[in-house]
C-alpha positions as CSV (number, residue, x, y, z in Angstrom):
1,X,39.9,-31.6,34.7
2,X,42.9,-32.6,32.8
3,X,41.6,-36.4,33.0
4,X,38.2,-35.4,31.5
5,X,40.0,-33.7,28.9
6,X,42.1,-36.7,28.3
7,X,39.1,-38.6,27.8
8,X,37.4,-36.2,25.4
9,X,40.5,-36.3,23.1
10,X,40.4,-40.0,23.3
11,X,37.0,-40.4,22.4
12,X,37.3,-37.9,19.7
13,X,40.2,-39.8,17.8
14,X,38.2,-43.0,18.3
15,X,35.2,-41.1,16.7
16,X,37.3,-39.7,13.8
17,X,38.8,-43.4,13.3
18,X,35.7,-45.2,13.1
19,X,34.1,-42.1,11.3
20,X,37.5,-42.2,8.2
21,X,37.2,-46.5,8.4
22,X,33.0,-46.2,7.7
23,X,34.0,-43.5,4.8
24,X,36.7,-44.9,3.2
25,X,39.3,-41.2,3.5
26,X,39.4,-38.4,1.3
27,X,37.3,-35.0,2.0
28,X,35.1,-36.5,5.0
29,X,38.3,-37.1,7.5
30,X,39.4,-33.6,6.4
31,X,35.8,-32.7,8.1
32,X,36.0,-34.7,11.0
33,X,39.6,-33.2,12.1
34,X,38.2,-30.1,11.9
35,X,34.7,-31.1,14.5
36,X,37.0,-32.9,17.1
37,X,39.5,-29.6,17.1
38,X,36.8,-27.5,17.6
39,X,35.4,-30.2,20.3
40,X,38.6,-30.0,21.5
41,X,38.9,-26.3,21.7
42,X,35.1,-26.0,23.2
43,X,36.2,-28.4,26.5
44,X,39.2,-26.2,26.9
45,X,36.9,-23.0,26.9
């Protein structure tokens, strides 16, 4: 369980990365934080 969950974090700070490198910053990363915490909080439920 804790190795999936490892995994999902991974996968979400990849996401946010590529997602904040394709938008240039600003409002959009501020967005994207906030979808991979509540991923984050969804696998742990």
């Amino acid at each position: 369980m804790k190795n999936s969950l490892l995994i999902g974090a991974m996968l979400g700070v990849v996401t946010a990365t590529a997602i904040y490198s394709a938008s240039g910053g600003g409002s959009a990363v501020k967005r994207t934080k906030r979808a991979v915490l509540k991923k984050i909080e969804d696998i742990l439920d």
